[in-house]
Rosetta silent file (secondary structure, phi, psi, omega in degrees, C-alpha in Angstrom):
SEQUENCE: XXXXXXXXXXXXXXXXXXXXXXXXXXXXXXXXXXXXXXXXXXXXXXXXXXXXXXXXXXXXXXXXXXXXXXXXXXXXXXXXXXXXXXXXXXXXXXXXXXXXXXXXXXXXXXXXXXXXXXXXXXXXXXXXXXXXXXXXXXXXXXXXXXXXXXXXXXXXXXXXXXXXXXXXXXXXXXXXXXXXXXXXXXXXXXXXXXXXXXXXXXXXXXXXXXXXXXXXXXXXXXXXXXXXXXXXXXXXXXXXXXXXXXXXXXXXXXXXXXXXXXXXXXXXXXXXXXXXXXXXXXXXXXXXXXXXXXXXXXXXXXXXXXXXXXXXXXXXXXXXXXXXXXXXXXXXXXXX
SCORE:     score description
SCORE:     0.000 S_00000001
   1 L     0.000  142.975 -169.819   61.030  151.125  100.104 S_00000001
   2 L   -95.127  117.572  161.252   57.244  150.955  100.642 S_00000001
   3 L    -4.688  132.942  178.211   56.230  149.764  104.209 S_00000001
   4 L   -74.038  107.409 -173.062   55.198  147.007  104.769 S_00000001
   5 L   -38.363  164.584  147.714   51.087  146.753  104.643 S_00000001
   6 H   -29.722  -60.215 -162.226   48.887  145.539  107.731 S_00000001
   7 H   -78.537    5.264 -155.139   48.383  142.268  106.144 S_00000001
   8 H   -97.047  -47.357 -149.293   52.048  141.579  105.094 S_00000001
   9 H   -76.658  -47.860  175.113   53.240  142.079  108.552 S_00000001
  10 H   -72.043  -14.691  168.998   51.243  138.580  110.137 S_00000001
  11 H   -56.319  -55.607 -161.506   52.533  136.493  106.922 S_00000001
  12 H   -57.759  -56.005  138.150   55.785  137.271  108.032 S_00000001
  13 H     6.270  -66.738 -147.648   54.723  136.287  111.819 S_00000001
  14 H   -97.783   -3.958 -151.164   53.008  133.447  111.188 S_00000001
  15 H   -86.745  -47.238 -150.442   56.181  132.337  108.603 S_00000001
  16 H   -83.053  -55.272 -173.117   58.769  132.342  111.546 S_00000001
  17 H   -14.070  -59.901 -173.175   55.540  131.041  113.842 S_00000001
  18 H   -61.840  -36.301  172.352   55.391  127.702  111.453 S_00000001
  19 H   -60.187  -66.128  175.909   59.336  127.579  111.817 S_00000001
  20 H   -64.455   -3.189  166.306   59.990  127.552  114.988 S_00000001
  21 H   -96.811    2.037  156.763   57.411  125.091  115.705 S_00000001
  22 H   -65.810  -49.664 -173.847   58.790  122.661  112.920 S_00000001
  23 L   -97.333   12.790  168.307   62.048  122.875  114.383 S_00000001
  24 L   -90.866  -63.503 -160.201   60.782  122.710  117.841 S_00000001
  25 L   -81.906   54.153  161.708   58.651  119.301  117.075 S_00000001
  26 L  -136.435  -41.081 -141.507   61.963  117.763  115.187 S_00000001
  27 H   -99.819  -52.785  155.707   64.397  118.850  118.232 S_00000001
  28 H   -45.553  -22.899  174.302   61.615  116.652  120.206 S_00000001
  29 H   -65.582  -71.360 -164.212   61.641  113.426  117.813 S_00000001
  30 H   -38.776  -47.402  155.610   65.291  113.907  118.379 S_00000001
  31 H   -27.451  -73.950 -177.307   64.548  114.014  122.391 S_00000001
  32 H   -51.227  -48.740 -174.569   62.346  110.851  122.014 S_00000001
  33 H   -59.539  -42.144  161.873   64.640  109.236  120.392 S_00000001
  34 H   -60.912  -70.188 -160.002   67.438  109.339  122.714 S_00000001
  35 H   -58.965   -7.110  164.655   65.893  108.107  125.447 S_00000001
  36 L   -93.412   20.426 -177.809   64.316  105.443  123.633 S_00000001
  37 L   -95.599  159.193  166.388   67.730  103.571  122.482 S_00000001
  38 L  -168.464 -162.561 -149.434   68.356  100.366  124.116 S_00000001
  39 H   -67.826  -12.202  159.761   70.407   97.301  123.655 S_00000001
  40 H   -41.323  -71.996 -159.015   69.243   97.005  120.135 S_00000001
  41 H   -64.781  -15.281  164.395   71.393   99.693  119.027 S_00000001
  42 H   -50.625  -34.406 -151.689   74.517   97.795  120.925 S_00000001
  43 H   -95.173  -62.985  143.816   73.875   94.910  119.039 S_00000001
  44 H    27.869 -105.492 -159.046   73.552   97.050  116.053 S_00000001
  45 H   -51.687  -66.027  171.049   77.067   98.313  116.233 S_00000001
  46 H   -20.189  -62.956  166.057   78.303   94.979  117.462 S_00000001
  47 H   -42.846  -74.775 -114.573   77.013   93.309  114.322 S_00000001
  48 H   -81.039  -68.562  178.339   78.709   95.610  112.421 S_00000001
  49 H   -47.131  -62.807 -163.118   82.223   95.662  113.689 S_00000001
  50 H   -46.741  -39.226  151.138   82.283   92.410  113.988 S_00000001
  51 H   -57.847  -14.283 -158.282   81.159   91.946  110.224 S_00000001
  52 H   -85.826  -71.774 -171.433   83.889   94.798  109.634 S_00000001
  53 H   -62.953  -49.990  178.630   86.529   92.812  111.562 S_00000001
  54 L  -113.189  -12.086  156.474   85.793   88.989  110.244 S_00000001
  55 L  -123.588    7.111  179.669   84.491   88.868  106.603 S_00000001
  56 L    48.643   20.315  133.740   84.992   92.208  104.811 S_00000001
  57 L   -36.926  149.016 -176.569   81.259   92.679  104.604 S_00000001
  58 L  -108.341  152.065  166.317   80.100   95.755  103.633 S_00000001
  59 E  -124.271  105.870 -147.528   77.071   97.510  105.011 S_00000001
  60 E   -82.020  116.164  169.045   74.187   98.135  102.611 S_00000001
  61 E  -110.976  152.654 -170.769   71.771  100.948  103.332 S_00000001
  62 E  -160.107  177.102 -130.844   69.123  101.125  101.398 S_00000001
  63 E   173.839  155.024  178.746   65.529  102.818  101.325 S_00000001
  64 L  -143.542  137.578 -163.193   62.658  103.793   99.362 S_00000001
  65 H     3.730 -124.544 -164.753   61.571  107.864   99.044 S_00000001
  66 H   -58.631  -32.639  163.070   62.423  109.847  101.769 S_00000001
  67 H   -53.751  -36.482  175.784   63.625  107.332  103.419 S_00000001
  68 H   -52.990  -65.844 -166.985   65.975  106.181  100.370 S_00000001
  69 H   -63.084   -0.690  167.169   67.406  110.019  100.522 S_00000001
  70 H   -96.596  -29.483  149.658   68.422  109.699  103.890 S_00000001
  71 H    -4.619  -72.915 -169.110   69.770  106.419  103.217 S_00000001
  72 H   -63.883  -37.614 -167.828   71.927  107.536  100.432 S_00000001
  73 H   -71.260  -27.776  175.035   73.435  110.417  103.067 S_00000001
  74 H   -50.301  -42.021  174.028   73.954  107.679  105.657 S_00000001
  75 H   -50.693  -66.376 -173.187   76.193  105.612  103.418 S_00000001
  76 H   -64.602   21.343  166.629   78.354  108.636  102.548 S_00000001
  77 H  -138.447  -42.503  112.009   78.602  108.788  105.908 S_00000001
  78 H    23.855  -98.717  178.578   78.995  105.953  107.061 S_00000001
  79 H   -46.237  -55.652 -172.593   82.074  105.119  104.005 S_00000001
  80 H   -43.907  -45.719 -164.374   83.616  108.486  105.260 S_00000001
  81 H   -95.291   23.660  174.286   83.760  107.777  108.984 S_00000001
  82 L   111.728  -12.299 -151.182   85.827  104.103  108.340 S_00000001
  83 L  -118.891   91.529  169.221   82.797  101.388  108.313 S_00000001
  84 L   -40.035  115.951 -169.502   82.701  100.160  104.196 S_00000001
  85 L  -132.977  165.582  163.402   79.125  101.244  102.780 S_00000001
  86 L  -159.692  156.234  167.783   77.050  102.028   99.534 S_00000001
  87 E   -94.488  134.417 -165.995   73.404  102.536   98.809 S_00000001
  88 E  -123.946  134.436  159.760   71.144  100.130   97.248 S_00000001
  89 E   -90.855  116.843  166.126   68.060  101.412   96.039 S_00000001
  90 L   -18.224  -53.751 -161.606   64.771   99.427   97.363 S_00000001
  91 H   -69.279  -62.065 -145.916   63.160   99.632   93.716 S_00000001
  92 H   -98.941   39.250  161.619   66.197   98.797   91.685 S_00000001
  93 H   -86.830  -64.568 -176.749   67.351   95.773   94.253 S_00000001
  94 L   -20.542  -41.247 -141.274   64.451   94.531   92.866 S_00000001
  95 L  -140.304   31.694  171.860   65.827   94.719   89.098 S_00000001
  96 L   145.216  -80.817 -137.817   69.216   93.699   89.504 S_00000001
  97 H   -62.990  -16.713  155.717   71.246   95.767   92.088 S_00000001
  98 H   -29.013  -41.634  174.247   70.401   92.383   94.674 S_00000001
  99 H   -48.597  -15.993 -179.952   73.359   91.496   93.075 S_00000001
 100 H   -95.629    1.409 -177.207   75.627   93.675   94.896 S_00000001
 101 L   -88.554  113.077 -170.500   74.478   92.060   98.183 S_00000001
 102 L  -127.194  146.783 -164.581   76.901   89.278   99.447 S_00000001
 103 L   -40.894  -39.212 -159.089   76.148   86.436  102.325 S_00000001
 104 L  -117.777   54.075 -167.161   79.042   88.615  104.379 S_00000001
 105 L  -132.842  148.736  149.471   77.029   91.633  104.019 S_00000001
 106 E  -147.091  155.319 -158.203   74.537   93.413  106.399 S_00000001
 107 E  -112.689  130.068  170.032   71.490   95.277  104.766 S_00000001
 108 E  -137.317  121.980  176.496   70.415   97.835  106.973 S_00000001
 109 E   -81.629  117.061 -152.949   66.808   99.150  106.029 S_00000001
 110 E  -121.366  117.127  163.246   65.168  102.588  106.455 S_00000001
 111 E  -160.249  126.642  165.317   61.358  102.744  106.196 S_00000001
 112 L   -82.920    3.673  170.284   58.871  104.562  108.932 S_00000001
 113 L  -106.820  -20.455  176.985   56.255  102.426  107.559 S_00000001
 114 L    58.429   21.870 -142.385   58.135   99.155  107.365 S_00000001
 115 L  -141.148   -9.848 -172.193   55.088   98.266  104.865 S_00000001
 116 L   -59.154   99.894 -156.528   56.455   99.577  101.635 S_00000001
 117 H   -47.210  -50.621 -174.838   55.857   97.203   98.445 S_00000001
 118 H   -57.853   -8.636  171.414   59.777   98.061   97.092 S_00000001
 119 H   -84.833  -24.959 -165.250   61.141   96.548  100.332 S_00000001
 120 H   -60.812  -50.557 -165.609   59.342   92.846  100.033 S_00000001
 121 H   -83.453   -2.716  166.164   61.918   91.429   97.486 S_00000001
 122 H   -94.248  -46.203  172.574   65.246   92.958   99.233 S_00000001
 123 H   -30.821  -54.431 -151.867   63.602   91.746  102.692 S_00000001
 124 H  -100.857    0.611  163.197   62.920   88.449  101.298 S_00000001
 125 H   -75.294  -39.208  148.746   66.429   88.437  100.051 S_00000001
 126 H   -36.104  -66.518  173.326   67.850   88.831  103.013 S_00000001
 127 L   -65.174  -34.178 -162.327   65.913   85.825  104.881 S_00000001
 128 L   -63.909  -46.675 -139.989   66.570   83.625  101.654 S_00000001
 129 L  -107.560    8.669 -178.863   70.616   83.879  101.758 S_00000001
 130 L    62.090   42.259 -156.070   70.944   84.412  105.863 S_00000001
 131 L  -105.850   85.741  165.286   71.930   87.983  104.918 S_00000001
 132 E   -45.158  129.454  157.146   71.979   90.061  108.585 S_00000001
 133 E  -152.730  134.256 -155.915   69.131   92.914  108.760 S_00000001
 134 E   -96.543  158.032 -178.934   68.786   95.590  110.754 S_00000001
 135 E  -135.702  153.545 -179.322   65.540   97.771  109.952 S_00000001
 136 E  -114.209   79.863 -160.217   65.176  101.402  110.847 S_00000001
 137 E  -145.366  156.441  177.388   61.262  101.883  111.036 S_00000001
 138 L   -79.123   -9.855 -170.390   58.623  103.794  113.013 S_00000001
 139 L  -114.965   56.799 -154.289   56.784  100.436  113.270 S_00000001
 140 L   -49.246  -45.913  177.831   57.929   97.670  115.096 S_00000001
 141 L   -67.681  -16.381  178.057   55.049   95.296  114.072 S_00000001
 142 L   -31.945 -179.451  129.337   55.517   95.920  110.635 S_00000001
 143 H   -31.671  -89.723 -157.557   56.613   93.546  107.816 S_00000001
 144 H   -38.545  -70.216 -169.853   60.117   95.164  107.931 S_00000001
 145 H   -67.281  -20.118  163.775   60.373   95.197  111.676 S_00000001
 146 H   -55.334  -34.604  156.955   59.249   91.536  112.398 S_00000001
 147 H   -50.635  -53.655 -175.367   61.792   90.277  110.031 S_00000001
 148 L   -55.363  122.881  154.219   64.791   92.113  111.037 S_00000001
 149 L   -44.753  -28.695  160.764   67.344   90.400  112.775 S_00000001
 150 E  -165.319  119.251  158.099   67.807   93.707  115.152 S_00000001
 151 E   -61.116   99.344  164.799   65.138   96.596  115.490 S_00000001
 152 E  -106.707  158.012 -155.987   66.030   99.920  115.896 S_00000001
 153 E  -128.001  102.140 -152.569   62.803  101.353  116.683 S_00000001
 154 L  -112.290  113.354  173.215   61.981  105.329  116.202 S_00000001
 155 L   -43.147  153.218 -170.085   59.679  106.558  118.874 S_00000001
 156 L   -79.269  106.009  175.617   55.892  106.833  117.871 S_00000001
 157 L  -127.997  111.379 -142.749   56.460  111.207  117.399 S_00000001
 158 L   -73.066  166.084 -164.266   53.727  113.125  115.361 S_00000001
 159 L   -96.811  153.011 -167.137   55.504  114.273  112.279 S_00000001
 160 L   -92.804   61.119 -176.071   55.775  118.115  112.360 S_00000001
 161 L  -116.452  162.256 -163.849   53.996  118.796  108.854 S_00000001
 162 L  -100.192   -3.579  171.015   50.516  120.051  110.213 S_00000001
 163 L  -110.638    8.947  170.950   48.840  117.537  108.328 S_00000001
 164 L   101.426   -5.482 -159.626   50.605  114.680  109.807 S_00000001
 165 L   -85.199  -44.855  170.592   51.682  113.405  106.226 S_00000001
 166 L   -77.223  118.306 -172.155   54.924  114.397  105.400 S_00000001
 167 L   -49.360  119.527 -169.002   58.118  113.229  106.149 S_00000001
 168 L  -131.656  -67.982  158.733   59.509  115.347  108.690 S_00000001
 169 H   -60.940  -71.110  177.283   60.411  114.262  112.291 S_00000001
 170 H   -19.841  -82.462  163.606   60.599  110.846  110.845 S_00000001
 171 H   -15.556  -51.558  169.523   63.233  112.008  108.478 S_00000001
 172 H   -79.163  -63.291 -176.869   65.305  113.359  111.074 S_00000001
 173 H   -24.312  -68.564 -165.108   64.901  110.939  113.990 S_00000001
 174 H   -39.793  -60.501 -151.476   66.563  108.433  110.756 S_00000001
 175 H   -81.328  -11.863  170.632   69.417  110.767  110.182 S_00000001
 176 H  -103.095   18.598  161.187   70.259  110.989  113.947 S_00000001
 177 H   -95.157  -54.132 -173.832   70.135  107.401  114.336 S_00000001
 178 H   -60.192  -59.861  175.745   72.063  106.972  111.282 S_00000001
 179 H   -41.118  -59.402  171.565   74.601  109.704  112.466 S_00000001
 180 H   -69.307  -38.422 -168.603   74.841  107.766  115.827 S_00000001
 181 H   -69.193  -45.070 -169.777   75.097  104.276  114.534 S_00000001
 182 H   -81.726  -32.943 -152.271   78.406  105.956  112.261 S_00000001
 183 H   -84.437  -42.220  174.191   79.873  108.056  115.340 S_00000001
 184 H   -49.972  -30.377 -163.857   79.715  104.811  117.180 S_00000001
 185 H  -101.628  -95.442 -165.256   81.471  102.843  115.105 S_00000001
 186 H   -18.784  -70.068 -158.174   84.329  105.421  114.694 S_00000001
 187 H   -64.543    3.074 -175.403   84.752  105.369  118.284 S_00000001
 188 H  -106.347   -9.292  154.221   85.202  101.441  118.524 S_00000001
 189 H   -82.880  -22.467 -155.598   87.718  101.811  115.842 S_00000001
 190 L    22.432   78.741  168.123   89.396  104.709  116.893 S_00000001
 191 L   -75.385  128.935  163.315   89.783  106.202  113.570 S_00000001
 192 L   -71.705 -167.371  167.685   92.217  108.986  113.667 S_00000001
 193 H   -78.912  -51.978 -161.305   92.373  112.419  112.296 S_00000001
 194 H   -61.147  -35.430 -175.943   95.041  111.206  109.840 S_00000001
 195 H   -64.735  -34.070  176.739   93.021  108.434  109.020 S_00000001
 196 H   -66.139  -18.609  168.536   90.213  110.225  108.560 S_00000001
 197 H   -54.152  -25.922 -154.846   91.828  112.553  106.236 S_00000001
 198 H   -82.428  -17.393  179.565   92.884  109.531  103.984 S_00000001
 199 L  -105.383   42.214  178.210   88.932  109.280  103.091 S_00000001
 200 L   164.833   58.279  163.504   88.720  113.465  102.387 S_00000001
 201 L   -43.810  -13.462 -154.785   91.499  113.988  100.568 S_00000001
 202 L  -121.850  162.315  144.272   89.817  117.403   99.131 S_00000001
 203 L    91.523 -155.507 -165.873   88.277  120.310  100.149 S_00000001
 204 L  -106.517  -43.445  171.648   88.966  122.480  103.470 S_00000001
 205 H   -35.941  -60.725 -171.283   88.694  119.430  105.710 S_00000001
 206 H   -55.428  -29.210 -152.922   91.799  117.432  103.837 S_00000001
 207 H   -63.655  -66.015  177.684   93.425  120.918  104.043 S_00000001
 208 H   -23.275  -46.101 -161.846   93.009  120.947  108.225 S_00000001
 209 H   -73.065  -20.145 -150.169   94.250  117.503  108.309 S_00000001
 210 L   -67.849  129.415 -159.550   97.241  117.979  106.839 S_00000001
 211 E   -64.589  172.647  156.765  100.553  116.830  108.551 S_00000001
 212 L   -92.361  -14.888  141.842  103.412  118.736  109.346 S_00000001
 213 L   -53.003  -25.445  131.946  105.579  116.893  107.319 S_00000001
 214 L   -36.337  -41.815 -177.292  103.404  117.887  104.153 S_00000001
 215 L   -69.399  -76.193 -141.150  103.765  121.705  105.129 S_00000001
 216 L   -53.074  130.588 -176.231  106.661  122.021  106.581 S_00000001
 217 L   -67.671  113.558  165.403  110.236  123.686  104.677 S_00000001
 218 L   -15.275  127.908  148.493  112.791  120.772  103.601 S_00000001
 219 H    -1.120  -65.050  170.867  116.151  120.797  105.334 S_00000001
 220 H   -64.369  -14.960  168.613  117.782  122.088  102.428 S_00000001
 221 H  -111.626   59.414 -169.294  116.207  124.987  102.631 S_00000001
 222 L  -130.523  153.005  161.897  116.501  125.742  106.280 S_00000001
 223 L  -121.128  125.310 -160.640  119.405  128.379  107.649 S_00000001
 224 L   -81.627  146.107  102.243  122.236  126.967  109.847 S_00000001
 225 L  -117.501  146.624  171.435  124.831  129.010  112.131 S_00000001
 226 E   -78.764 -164.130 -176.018  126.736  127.028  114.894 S_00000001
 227 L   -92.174   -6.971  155.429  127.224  128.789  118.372 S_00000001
 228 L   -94.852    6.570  158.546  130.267  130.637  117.674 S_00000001
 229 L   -62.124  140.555  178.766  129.438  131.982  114.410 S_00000001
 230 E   -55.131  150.279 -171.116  129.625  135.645  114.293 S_00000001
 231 H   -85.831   -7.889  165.648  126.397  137.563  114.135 S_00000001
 232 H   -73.291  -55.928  146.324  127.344  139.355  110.705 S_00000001
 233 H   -34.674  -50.414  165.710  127.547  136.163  109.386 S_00000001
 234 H   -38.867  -85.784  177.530  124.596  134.985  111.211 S_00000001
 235 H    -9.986  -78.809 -170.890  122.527  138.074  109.614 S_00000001
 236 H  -104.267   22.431  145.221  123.162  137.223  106.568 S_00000001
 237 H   -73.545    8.648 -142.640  122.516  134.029  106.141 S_00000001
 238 H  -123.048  -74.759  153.712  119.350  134.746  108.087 S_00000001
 239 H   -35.786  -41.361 -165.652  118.727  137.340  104.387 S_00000001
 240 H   -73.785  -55.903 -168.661  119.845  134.754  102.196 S_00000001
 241 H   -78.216  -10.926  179.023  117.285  131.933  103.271 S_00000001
 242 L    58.792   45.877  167.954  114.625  134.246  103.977 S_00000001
 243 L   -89.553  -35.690 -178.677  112.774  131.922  106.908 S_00000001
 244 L   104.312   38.844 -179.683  112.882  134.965  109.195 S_00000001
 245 L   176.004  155.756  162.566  115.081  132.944  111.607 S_00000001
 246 E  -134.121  145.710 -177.836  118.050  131.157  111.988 S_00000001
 247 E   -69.644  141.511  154.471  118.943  127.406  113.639 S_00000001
 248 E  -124.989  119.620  144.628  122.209  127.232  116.089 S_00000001
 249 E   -68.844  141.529  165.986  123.782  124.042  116.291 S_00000001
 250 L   -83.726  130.755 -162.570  126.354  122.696  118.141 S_00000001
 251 L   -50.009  -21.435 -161.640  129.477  122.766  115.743 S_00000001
 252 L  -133.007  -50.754  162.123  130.731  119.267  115.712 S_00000001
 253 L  -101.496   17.207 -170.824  127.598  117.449  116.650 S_00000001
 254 L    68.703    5.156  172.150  124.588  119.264  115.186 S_00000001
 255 L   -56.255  155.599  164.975  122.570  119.466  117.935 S_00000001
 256 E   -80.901  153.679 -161.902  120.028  121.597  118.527 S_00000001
 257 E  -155.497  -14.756  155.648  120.674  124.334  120.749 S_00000001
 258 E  -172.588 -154.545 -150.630  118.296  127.727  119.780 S_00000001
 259 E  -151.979  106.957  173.849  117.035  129.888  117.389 S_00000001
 260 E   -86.525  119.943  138.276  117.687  133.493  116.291 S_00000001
 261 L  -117.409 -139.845  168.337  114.814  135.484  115.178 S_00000001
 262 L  -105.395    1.314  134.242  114.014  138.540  114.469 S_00000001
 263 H   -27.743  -74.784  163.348  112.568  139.303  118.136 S_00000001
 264 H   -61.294    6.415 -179.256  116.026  138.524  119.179 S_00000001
 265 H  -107.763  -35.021 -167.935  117.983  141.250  117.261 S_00000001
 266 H   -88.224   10.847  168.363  115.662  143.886  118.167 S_00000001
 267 L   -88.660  -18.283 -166.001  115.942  142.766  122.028 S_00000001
 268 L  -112.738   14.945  134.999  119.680  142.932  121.660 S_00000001
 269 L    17.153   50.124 -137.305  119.702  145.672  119.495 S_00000001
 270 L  -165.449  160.898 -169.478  123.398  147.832  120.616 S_00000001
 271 L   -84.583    2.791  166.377  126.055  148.944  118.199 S_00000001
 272 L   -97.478   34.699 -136.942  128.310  145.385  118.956 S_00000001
 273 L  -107.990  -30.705  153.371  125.604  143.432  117.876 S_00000001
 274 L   -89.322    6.345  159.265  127.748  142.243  114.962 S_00000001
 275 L  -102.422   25.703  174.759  130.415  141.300  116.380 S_00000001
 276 L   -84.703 -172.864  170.437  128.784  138.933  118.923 S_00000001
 277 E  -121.334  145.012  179.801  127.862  135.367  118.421 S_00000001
 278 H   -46.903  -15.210  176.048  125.093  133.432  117.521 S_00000001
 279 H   -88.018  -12.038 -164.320  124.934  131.910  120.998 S_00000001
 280 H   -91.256  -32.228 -174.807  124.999  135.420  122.590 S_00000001
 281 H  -123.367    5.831  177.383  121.723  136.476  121.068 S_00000001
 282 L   -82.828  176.153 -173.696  119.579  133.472  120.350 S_00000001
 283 E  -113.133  134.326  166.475  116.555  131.978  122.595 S_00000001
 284 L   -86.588 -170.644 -147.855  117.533  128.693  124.201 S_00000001
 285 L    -0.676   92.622 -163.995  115.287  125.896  124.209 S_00000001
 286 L   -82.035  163.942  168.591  113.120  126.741  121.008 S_00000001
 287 L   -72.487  128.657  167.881  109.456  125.063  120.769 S_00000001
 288 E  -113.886  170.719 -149.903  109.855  122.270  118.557 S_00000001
 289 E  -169.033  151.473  166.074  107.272  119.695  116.635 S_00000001
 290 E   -94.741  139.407 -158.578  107.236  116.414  115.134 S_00000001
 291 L   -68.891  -16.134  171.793  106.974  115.770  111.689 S_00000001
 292 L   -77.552  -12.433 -156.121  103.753  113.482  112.205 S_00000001
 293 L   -49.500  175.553   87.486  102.234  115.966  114.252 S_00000001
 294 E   -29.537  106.821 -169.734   99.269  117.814  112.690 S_00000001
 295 H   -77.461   12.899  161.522   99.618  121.102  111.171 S_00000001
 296 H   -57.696  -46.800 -163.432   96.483  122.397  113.245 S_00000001
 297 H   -69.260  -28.908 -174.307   98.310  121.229  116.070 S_00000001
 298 H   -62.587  -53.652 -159.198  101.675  123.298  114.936 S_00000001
 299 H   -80.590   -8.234  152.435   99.501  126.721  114.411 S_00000001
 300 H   -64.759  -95.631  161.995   98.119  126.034  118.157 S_00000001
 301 H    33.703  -60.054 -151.829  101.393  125.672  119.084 S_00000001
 302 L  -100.280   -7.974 -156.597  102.722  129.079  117.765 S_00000001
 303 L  -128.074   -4.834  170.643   99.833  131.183  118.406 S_00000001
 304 L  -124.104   15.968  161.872   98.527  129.851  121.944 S_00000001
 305 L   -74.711  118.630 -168.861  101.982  129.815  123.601 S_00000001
 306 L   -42.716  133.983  141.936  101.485  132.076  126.942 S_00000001
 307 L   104.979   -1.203 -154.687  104.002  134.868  126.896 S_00000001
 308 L  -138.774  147.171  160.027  105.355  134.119  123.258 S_00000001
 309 L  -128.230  130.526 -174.128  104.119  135.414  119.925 S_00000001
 310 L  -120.814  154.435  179.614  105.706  132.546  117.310 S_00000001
 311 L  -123.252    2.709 -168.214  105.981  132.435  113.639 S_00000001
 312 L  -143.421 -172.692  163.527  107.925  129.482  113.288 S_00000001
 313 L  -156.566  139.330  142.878  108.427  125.759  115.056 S_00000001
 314 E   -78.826  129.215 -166.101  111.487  123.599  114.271 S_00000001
 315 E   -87.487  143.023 -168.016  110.583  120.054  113.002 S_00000001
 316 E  -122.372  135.223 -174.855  112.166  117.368  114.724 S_00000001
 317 E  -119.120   74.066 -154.753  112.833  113.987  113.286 S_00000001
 318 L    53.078  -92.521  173.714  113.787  112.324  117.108 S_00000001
 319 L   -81.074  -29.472 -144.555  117.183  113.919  117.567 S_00000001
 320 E  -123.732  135.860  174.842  117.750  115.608  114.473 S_00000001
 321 E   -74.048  129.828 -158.779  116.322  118.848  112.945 S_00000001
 322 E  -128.383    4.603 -165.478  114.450  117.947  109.826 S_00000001
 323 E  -167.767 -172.677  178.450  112.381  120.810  108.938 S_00000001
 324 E  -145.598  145.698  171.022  110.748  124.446  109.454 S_00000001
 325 L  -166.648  101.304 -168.283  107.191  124.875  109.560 S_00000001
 326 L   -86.667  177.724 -177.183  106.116  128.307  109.455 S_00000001
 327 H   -90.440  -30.395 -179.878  102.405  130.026  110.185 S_00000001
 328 H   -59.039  -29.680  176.790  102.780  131.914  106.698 S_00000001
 329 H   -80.289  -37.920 -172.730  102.948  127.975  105.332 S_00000001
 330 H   -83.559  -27.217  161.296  100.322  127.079  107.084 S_00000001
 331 H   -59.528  -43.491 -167.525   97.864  130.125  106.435 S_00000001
 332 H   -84.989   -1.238  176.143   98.690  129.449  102.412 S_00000001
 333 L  -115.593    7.962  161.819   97.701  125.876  102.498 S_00000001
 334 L   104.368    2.010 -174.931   94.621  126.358  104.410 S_00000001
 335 L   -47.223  -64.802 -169.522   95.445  125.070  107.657 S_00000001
 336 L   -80.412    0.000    0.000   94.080  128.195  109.625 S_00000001
C-alpha cells in the first residue's frame, strides 16, 4: 500500500478535526437545551395525556424540510412508545391532508424559524377550529411561536455547520425534545415491556419481549417421575422426553417437590444409582418462573444464579406445574 503523502495526512486531521467539533457543538445544543426546559414542557405533556385520556385525540406532528424529517421520526416514535400519532406534512395540509386533523386533536409544530410560508394555513387551521398547538421553534417571537397555545422554546445555539446555515444543532435539539416529550409520556402511562412489545411485534426487540408462556415447552411434553419412582425408570424417561431433566411430584397430589438433572446423576454417580429413587437424587426446591414472566427475565434467572449453572426453570401456573422453559429455547428464538 503506498504511504500516505504529506498532504493526505492533514485531510485526514482536519476530517476528524471538523467531526469532533460538530459533535461537540450538537452535545452543547443538547446541554442548552436541558437547562432551558420549564413549565412549558409540563404543560406540554399534560395537554397530551389528558387529550389521550378524554377524547381519543391523536397527536399530529407535522413540519416542513428538515424539520418535517424529524417530525416524521417523532411520530414513529411517539405511536411506538403508547401516545396515538401520525405525520402531516406542512405543504400537503395545505392541499387536503387538513382533513385528517380533528377538533380532539393536538397539532404539534416543528419549525426553527417559526416563519415558514407552508405552516400559515395549518397554523391558521388550528386557531380557526380551537385545535390545541404546541410549536417547537428556535424563535419565540415568531408567527408560529406567538400563536401556539404552549411554546417549547429551543435555546438560541449557533448551528454547528461553519456557515451557520444548515440544519444541524437545530435538528438535534428537535429530536431530543421530541424524544423527551415521548419518554415522558410513557412514564405517566406506565407502559410496560409487554405492552410495549404489542406495538413491535417484529424484529429483535419483539423477540426480547417475548413471554415465557410463548417459549416455554407445553405440559405434554414435559417428563414426570413421583418420589418413589425408581431411578432406572427415572433415567429413562429422562431419554425418552429429551428435556435434559426430570420433574418429581408428589404421587397422589402432584405437587412440586424437585428436579433431576443431569448435574444430579453425575454428583451421585455409585454403582446403586439405579436402584435408588427419584427423591434420593434430585435437588429440592428447584428455581421456578411464571408463565407471564418475561423470557429475558427467565435467561437472567438461569445464568445469574450465584453458585448454580441452570439450563432449565419450571413454569408455574400458581400451584401447578405448567411448563419447561429451557435456555436452548430461549437462545433459538432470540431471547439472548
Amino acid at each position: 500500500m503506498k504511504p500516505l503523502s504529506k498532504q493526505d495526512k492533514p485531510r485526514g486531521d482536519n476530517d476528524l478535526t471538523h467531526a469532533v467539533r460538530v459533535l461537540e457543538a450538537e452535545a452543547d445544543g443538547l446541554q442548552a437545551l436541558a437547562r432551558s426546559l420549564d413549565d412549558n414542557f409540563t404543560k406540554a405533556v399534560e395537554a397530551v395525556q389528558q387529550m389521550k385520556n378524554s377524547s381519543g385525540g391523536r397527536l399530529i406532528v407535522a413540519g416542513i424540510g428538515k424539520s418535517g424529517h424529524v417530525a416524521h421520526k417523532l411520530a414513529a416514535t411517539l405511536a411506538s412508545t403508547g401516545t396515538p400519532s401520525f405525520f402531516v406534512h406542512a405543504g400537503e395540509a395545505s392541499h387536503g391532508d387538513l382533513g385528517m386533523v380533528t377538533e380532539n386533536d393536538i397539532v404539534l409544530l416543528l419549525s426553527y424559524s417559526g416563519e415558514s410560508a407552508e405552516l400559515s394555513d395549518l397554523i391558521h387551521y388550528t386557531r380557526r377550529f380551537d385545535v390545541t398547538l404546541i410549536a417547537m421553534t428556535g424563535k419565540p417571537e415568531s408567527t408560529l411561536g406567538k400563536h401556539a397555545n404552549i411554546l417549547l422554546a429551543l435555546p438560541p445555539v449557533p448551528e454547528a455547520c461553519p456557515n451557520g446555515l444548515a440544519p444541524t444543532t437545530s435538528t438535534t435539539m428537535m429530536m431530543g425534545l421530541g424524544d423527551a416529550l415521548a419518554v415522558a409520556l410513557l412514564e405517566r402511562t406506565g407502559l410496560t415491556p409487554e405492552q410495549f412489545r404489542t406495538f413491535h411485534p417484529g424484529g429483535k426487540l419483539g423477540q426480547k419481549l417475548k413471554t415465557v408462556a410463548e417459549i416455554m415447552q407445553p405440559l405434554e411434553a414435559l417428563p414426570f417421575a413421583h418420589i418413589d419412582t425408581a431411578m432406572d425408570k427415572t433415567l429413562l424417561t429422562m431419554t425418552e422426553k429429551n428435556m435434559g431433566c426430570v420433574i418429581v411430584t408428589e404421587k397422589d397430589s402432584g405437587a412440586l417437590i424437585g428436579i433431576v438433572t443431569d448435574g444430579d446423576l453425575k454428583r451421585h454417580m455409585a454403582p446403586d444409582l439405579l436402584s435408588r429413587t427419584a427423591s434420593e437424587i434430585m435437588s429440592k426446591n428447584p428455581k421456578t418462573i411464571t408463565t407471564d414472566e418475561l423470557a429475558a427475565t427467565a435467561v437472567n434467572v438461569m445464568t445469574k444464579t450465584p453458585g448454580c449453572y441452570l439450563t432449565s426453570l419450571i413454569v408455574m401456573d400458581g400451584t401447578r406445574v405448567c411448563g419447561l422453559i429451557r435456555l436452548q429455547d430461549c437462545l433459538q428464538a432470540g431471547v439472548v
